[in-house]
N, C-alpha and C positions, 0 to 999 in steps of 0.2 A: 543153576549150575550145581553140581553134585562135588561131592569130595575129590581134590586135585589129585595126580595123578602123581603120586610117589616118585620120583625115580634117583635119590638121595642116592649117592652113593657110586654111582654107576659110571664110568666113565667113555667118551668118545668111541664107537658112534651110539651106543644103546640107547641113552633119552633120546636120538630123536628118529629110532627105529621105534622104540616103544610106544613113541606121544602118534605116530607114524597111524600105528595101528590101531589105537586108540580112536583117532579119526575118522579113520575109516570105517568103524562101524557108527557114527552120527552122522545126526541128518546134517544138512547143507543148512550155514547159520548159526552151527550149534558152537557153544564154545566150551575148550579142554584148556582148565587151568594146568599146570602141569611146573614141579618143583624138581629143581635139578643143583648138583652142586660142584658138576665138572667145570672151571671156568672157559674150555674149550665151548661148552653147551649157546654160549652166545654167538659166537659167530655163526655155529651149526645150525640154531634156531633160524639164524635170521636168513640162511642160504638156504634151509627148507623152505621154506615161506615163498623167497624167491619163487623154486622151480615149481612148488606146487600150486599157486596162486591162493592157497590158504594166507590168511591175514595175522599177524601178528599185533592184538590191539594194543597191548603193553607188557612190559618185561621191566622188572625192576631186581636188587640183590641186597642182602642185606644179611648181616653175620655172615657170608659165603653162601646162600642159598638166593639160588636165581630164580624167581617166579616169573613165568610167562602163560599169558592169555593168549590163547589161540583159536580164531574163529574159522572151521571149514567153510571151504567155499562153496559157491550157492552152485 
């Protein structure tokens, strides 16, 4: 796994258009950590997740900054 995927700062819906696109260029399997500090970003993570069948392995926050591991689907 490479260096997470910035997206500080940014608020609803852009982390999870950005983590979005991000995905889509890795292979199936692959996982995008991805740091966000919108507290909207949790529910939005996990209703991407939902429709896209992408995996959500874990999501934690701490100081206001939400880390989520996201594995594309196969």
């Amino acid at each position: 796994m490479g260096e997470p995927l910035d997206l500080k700062g940014l608020k609803c819906p852009l982390p999870v258009l950005r983590a979005k696109k991000a995905l889509k260029g890795m292979a199936p399997g692959a996982v995008l950590e991805v740091l966000a500090t919108d507290p909207g970003s949790v529910k939005d993570f996990h209703a991407f997740c939902e429709t896209t069948g992408d995996e959500m392995i874990a999501w934690s926050e701490q100081d206001g900054v939400f880390t989520y591991s996201l594995r594309k689907k196969s």
